[in-house]
VOGU-3710 file (C-alpha; in Angstrom, 3 decimals, decimal comma):
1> xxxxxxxxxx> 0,000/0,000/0,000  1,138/3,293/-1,126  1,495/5,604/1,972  0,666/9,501/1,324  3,318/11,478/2,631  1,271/14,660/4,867  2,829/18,208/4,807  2,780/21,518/7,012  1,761/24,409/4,644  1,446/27,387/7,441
11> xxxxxxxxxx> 2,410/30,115/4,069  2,370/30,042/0,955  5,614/30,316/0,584  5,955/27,047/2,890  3,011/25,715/0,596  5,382/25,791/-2,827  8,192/24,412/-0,239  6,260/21,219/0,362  4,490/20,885/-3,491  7,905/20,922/-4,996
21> xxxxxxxxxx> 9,639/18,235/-2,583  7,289/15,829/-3,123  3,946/16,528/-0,841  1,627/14,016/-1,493  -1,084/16,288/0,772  -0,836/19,832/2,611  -2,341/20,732/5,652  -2,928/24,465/6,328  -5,573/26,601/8,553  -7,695/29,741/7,629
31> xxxxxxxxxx> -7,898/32,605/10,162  -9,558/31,100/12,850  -10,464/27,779/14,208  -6,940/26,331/13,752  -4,584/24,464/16,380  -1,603/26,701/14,705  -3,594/29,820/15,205  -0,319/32,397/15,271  0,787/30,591/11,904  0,405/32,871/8,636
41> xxxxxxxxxx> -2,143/30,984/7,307  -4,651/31,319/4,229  -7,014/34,437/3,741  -9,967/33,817/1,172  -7,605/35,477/-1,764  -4,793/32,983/-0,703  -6,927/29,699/-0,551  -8,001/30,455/-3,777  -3,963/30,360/-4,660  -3,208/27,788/-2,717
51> xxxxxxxxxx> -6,349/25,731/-4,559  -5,054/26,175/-8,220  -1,386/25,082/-6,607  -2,345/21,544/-5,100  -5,320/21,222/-8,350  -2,189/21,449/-10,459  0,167/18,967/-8,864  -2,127/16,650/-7,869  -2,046/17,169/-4,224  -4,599/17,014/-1,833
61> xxxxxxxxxx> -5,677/19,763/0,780  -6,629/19,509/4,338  -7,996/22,423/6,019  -7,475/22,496/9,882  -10,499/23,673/11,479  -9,334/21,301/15,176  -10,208/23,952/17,737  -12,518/23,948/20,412  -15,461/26,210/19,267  -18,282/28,211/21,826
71> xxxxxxxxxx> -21,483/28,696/21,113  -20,853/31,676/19,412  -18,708/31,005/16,516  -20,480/27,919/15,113  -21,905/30,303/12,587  -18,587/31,512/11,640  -17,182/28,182/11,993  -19,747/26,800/9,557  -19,326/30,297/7,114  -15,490/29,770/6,608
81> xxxxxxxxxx> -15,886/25,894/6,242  -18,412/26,941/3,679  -16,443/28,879/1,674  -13,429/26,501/1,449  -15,258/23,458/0,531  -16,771/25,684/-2,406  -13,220/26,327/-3,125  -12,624/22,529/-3,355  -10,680/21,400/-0,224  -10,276/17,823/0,363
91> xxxxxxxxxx> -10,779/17,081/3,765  -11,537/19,262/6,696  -9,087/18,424/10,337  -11,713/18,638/13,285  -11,193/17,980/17,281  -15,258/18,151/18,247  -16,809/14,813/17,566  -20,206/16,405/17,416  -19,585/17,991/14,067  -18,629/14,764/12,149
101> xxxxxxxxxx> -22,223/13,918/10,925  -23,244/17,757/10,729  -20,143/18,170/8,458  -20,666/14,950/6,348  -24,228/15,895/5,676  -24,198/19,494/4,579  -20,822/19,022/2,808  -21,557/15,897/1,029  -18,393/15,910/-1,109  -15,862/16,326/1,904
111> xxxxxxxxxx> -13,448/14,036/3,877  -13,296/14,221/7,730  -10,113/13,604/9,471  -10,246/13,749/13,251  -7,329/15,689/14,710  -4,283/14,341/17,060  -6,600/17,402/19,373  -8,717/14,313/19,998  -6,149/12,045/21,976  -7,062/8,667/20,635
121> xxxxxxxxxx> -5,110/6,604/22,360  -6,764/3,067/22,286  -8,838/1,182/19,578  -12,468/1,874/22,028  -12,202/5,431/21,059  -10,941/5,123/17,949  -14,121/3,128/16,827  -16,116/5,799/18,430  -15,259/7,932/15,355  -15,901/5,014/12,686
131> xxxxxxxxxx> -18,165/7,936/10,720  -15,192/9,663/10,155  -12,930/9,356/7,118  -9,694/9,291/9,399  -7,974/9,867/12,696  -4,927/11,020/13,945  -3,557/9,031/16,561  -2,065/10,441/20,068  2,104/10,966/19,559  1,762/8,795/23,060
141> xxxxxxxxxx> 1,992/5,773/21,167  4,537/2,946/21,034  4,773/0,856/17,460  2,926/-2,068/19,308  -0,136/-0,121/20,386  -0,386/1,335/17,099  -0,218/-1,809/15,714  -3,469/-3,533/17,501  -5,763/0,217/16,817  -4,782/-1,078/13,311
151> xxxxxxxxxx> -6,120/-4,572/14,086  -9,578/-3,366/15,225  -10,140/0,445/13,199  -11,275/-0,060/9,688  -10,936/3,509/8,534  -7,700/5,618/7,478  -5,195/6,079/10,058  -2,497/9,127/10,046  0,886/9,091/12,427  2,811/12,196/13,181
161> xxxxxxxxxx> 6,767/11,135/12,223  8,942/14,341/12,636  8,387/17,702/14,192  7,608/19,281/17,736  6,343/16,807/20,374  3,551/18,151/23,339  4,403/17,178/26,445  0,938/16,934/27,573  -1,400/14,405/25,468  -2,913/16,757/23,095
171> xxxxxxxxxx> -6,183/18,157/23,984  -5,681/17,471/27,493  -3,703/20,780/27,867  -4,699/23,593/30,187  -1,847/25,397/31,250  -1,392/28,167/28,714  -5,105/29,104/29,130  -4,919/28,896/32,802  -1,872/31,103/33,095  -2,980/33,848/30,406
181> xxxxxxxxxx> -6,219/33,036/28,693  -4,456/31,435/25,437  -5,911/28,278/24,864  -3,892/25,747/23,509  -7,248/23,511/22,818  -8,474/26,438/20,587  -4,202/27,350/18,399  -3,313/29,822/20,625  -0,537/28,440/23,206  1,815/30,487/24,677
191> xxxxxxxxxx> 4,065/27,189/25,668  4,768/27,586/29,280  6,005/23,643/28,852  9,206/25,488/26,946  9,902/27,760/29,991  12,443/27,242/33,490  10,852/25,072/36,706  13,521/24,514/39,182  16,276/26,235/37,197  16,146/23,845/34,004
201> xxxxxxxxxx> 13,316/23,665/31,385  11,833/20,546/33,018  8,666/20,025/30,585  10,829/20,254/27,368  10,516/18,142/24,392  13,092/16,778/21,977  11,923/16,659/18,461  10,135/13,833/16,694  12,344/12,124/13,896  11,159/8,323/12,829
211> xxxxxxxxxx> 12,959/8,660/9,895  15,082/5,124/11,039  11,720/3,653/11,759  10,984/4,084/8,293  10,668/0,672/6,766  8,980/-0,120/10,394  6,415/2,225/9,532  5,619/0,952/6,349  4,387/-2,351/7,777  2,197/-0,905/10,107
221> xxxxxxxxxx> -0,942/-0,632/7,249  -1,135/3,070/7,927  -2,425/5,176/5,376  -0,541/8,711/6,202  2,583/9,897/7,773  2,710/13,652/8,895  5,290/16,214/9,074  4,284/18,973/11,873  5,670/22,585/11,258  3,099/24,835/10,038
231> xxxxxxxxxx> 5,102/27,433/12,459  8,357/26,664/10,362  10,165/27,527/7,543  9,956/26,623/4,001  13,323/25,739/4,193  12,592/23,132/6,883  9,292/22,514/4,923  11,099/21,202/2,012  14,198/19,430/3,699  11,791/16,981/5,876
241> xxxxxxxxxx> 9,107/16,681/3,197  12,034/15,673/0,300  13,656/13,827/2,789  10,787/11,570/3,877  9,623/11,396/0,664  12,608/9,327/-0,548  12,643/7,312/2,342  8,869/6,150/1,463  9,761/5,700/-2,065  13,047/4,247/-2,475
251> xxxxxxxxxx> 13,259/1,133/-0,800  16,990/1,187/-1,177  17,347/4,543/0,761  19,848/4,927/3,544  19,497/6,821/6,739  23,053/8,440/5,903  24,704/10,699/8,367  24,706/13,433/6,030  20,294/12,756/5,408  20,586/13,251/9,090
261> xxxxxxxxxx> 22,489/16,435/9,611  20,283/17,675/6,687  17,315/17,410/9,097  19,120/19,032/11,883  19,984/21,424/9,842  16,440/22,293/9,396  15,237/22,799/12,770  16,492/20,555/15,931  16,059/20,396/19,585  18,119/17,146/19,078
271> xxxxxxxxxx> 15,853/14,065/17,758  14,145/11,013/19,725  11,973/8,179/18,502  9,842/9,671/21,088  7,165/6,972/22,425  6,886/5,114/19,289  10,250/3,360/20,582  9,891/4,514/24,154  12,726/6,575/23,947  13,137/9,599/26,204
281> xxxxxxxxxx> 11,460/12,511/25,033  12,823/15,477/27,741  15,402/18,080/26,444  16,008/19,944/29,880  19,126/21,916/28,534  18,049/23,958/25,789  14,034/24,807/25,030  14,700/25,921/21,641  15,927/24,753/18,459  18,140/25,853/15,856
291> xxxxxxxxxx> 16,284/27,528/12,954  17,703/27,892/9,778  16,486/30,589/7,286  17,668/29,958/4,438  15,784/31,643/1,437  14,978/29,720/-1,560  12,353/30,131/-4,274  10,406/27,165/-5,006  9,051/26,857/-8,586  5,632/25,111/-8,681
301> xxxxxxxxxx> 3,571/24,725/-12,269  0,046/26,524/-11,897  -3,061/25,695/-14,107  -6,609/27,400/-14,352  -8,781/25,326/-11,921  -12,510/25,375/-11,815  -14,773/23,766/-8,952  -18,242/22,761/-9,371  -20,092/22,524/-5,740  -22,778/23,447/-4,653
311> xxxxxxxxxx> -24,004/23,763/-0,631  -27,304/25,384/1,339  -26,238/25,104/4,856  -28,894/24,466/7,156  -27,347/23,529/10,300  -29,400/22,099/12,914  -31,437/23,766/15,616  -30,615/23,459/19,603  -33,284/22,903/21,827  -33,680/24,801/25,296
321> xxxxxxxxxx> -33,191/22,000/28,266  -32,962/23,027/31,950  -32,030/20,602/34,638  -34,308/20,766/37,794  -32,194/18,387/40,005  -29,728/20,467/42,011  -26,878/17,900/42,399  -23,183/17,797/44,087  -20,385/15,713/42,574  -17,715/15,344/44,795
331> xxxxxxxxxx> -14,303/13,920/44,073  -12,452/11,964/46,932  -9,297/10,384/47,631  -9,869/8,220/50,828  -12,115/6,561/53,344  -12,254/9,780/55,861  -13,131/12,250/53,094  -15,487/10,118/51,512  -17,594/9,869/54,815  -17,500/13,816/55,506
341> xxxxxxxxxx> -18,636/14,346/51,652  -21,300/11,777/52,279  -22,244/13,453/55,870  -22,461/17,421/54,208  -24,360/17,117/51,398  -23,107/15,443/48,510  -25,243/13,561/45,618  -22,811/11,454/43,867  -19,425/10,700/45,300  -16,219/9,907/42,716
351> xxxxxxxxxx> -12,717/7,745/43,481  -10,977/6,335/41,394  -11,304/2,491/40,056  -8,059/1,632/40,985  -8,016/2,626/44,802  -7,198/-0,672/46,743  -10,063/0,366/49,316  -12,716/1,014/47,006  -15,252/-1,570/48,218  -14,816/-0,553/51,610
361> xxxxxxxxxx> -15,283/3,001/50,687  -18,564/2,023/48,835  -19,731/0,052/51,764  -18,690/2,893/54,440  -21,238/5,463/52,513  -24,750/6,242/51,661  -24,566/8,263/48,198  -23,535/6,481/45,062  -19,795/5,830/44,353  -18,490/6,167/40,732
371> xxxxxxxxxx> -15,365/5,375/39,891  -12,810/7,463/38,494  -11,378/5,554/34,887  -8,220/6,448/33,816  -7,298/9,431/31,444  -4,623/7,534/29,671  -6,359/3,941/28,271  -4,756/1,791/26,174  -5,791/-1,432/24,254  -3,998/-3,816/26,914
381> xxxxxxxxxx> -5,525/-1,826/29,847  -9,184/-2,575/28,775  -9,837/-5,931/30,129  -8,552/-4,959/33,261  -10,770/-2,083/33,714  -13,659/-3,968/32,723  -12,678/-6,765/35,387  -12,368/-4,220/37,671  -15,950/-2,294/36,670  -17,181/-6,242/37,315
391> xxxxxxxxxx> -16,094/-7,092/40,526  -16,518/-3,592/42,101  -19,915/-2,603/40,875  -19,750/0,712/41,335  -23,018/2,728/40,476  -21,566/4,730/37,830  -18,181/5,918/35,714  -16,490/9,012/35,338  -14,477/8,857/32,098  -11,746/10,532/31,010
401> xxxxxxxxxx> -10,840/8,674/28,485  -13,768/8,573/25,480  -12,968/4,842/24,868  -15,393/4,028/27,748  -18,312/5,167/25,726  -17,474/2,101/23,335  -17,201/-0,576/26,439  -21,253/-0,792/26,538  -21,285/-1,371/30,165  -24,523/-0,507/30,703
411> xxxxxxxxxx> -24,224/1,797/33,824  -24,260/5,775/33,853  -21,285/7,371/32,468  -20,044/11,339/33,535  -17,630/12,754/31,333  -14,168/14,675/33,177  -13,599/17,807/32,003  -10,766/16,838/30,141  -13,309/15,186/27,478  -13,492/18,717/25,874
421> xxxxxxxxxx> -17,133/19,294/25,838  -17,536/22,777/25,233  -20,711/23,845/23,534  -24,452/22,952/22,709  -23,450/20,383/19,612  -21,131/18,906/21,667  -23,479/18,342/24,507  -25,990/17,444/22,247  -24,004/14,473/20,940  -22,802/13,153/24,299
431> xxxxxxxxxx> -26,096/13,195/25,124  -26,843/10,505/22,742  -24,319/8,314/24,154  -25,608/8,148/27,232  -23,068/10,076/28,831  -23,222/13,408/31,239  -20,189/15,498/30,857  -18,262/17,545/33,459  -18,155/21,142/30,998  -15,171/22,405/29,972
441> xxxxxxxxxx> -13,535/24,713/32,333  -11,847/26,985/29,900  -15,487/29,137/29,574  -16,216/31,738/31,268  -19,206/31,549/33,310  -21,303/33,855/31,715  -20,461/32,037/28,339  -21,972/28,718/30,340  -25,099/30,431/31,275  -25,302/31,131/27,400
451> xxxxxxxxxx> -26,261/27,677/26,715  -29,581/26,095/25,373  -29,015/23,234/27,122  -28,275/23,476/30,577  -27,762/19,688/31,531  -24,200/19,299/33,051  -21,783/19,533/35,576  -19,792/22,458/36,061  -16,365/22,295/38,217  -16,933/24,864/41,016
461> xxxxxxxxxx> -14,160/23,899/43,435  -10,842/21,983/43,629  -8,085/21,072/42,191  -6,952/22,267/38,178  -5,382/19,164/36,486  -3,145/21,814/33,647  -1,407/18,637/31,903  -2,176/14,864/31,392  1,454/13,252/30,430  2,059/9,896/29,111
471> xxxxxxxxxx> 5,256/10,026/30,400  7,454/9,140/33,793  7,680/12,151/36,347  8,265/11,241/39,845  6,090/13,222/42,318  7,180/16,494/42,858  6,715/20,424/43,248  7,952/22,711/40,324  8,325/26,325/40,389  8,758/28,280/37,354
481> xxxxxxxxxx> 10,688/31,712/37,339  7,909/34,193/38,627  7,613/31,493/42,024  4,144/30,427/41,026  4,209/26,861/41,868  3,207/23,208/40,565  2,521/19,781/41,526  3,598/16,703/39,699  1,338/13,595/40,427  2,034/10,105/39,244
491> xxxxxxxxxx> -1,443/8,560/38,130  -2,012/5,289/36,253  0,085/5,128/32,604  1,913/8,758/33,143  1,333/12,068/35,682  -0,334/14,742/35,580  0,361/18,342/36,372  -1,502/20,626/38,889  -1,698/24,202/39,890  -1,095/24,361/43,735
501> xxxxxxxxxx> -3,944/26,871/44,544  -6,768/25,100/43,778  -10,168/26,683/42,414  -12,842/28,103/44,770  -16,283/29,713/42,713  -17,755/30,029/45,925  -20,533/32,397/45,902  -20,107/33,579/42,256  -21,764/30,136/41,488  -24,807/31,617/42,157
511> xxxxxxxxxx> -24,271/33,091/38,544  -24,961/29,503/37,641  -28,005/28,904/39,801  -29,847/31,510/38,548  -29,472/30,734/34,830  -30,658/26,996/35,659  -27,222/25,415/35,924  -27,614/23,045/39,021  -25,091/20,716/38,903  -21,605/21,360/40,588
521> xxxxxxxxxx> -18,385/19,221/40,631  -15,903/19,538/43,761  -12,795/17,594/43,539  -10,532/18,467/46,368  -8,662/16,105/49,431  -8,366/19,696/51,273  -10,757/20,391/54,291  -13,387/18,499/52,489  -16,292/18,066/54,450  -16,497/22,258/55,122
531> xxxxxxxxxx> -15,782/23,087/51,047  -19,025/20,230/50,530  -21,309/22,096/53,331  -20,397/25,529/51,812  -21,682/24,420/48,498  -24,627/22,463/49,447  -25,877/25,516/50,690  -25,207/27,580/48,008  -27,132/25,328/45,875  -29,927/25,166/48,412
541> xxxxxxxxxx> -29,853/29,297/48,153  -27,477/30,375/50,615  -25,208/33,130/50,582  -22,111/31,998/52,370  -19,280/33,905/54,531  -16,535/32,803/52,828  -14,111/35,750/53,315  -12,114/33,856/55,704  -10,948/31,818/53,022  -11,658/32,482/49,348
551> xxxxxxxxxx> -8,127/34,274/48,910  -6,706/30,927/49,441  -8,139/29,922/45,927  -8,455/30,944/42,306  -11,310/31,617/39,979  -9,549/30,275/36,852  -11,439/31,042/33,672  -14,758/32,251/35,228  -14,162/35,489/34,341  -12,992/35,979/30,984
561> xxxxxxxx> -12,744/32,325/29,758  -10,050/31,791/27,215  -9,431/34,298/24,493  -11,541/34,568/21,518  -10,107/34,113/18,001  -10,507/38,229/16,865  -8,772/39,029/20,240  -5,725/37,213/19,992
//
């Protein structure tokens, strides 16, 4: 099988970069709504350029459109979409699974490929997107496990193989919104994973570079290898794509030391294998690479191209939904706290699956225990979760990982925050799978009380989980330059990173009450049975003294939310 060869186009200079060293397909964003949102990218004039180029070389064109989107741009999500199908794009990149079937059906004649944004890391969730054309896997993923999603997804399946590496699984990344509004989940990162904690840059990637795992690669039954870089040169556009190119072509190509200073020369912040070979993926010396700039002109052949679509969008309507249940999700982390969240008011009481005392736990209590499923999931963890699911019986699941949706387990099934829902479609859609969602915390609470649909959770209080790494961090407190501080917690599969003031709505979740939002999520092992008190009565319509301690906490995004796409 012929593998197509996938190529950053963030200018058009970059564009003619990757056309003339051998791009089998580009991928590029419009003004808003992509993941590289500080790229150049393609106005309406330079689409139309960027059309004829690709029409005329027979290359294909992917338009990234893989941010999270409110409730107010879906109309000008749905307007620039519009106009780029009618220019004749290919394929449109998306992170929101809610738009898959909206997309297919008013754009009949275009592809969907679900972004890396979406962090499928295990066959369950894969499948979950089996209407979709393709899917870009997680870069948390060893040969193996790519290997057996291959086994089990019938659809097209795209691998990143050289470029910058996230620390954090992608999509699962709050830090840059939490520290200054810029969302990462919506192309606007500021990269605080590139700065100093403790005097070194401790969250620092290495670059990507499979280009020895080539012929490895090519047994794997994948249909597209990716080259990330739309921030990049041309010059580094056209070394990696010309590079890679020959490797996939000529099975007679050697990994030379000169192919391999070519690539450094491009851009480097020195090369690993990265978790395809579980290789170490830190670079704690130096955050940032070597560019070069070299300037060459690129000479692709043009021809007059004319598209014949047609499209009426008609996109569908939300229906107004309150919730009349005024409910308390509380988080725990052991037997004591679980008995004082019980005692002072809450509904429904989370812990995680894998806590050795969780029986005892559920037996200790009146409320309903969920369990907490892991945010990292892959294929050989399944049965074990499901054993686990079996024997403990809890009364419901709190997923982080969208796999679990595929499991039918038959029980209820709340969504962590980390599962990106973050407007009505969205809701809408896990709706439909049975499954309640925790909302996203990166709105702002007036853009929550915006919603049609007001059934969901809404994290009020606790703790702010900024990073989900697949990776090996022993526990530990980081502090970056300014002395704001972090902690590192080891979960199941990787850690996770969180800010050490946790959040605290307090009485501003009245806000919420009032506009019919009535269920709150507290996950905290601080004071616990006081912080569930103080917000039972706020949902029963108490105003609470709170100025004791509400200086101890943070309000997050309540505010402002993260930045909108005109004010970036």
């Amino acid at each position: 099988m012929t593998i197509e060869l996938l190529c950053p186009a963030g200018a058009l200079a970059n564009l003619k970069a990757a056309v003339a060293s051998g791009a089998d397909a580009i991928y590029f964003g419009m003004p808003k709504f992509s993941a590289r949102n500080y790229a150049k990218n393609f106005n309406k004039e330079y689409l139309t350029k960027l059309i004829q180029i690709c029409k005329s070389n027979n290359v294909k064109t992917y338009l990234t459109m893989n941010t999270l989107i409110k409730n107010s741009e879906i109309q000008d999500f749905f307007k620039q979409l519009k106009f780029a199908y009618l220019s004749g794009i290919d394929a449109v990149i998306i992170q929101d699974p809610s738009l898959i079937k909206i997309i297919k059906k008013q754009f009949p004649e275009l592809k969907v490929h679900m972004s890396t944004q979406t962090g499928i890391l295990n066959s369950f969730h894969a499948n979950l997107f089996s209407d979709s054309n393709r899917i870009n896997l997680a870069r948390e993923l060893s040969e193996n496990q790519i290997k057996e999603i291959r086994k089990k997804f019938n659809k097209e399946i795209e691998i990143f193989v050289h470029g910058a590496l996230c620390i954090s699984i992608s999509g699962s990344c709050l830090f840059s919104s939490f520290i200054g509004g810029r969302s990462g989940n919506r192309g606007m990162c500021s990269q605080p994973c590139r700065k100093i904690y403790n005097k070194n840059y401790y969250l620092s990637t290495k670059e990507l570079c499979l280009i020895k795992e080539i012929n490895n690669i090519k047994k794997l039954n994948i249909n597209s290898i990716k080259i990330e870089g739309r921030m990049r040169t041309p010059y580094y556009v056209a070394v990696t794509t010309s590079i890679y190119k020959q490797a996939l072509n000529n099975p007679k190509f050697k990994i030379t030391k000169e192919v391999l200073e070519k690539l450094n020369s491009a851009y480097s912040r020195e090369f690993t294998k990265g978790k395809f070979k579980e290789e170490n993926v830190f670079n704690r010396k130096n955050s940032q690479g070597i560019t070069n700039t070299q300037i060459t002109e690129y000479k692709v052949k043009t021809k007059e191209i004319i598209i014949n679509r047609k499209c009426n969008l008609n996109l569908p309507e939300i229906s107004n939904k309150k919730n009349n249940d005024k409910k308390l999700l509380v988080r725990v982390y052991n037997k004591r706290d679980a008995i004082q969240a019980d005692k002072n008011g809450a509904d429904i009481i989370y812990l995680d699956l894998f806590d050795e005392n969780f029986l005892e736990i559920k037996n200790s209590i009146t409320k309903p225990l969920y369990a907490v499923t892991p945010r990292i999931m892959f294929d050989s963890d399944i049965e074990d979760i499901i054993n686990k699911i079996n024997k403990l019986k809890p009364a419901g699941l709190v997923a982080g990982n969208l796999g679990i949706l595929k499991l039918n387990l038959k029980i209820p099934i709340h969504l962590d925050y980390n599962c990106n829902c973050f407007n009505d479609y969205s809701l809408s859609y896990f709706e439909n799978l049975n499954a309640f969602p925790i909302i996203s915390p990166e709105l702002s609470i007036k853009e929550l009380t915006e919603f049609k649909n007001k059934n969901f959770a809404v994290l009020v209080h606790g703790k702010i989980r900024l990073m989900t790494l697949a990776h090996e961090l022993e526990k530990n407190k980081i502090k970056d330059e300014k002395g704001f501080e972090f902690i590192i917690n080891k979960i199941k599969n990787g850690c996770e990173i969180l800010n050490k003031k946790e959040i605290g709505f307090f009485n501003k979740s009245k806000n919420l009450l009032n506009s019919d939002i009535t269920n709150f999520y507290i996950d905290t092992d601080k004071n616990v049975g006081n912080i569930v008190k103080i917000y039972r009565n706020i949902l029963d319509g108490k105003t609470i003294d709170v100025s004791d301690i509400k200086n101890n906490y943070v309000l997050g995004w309540s505010k402002e939310g993260v930045l909108d796409f005109e004010n970036n």
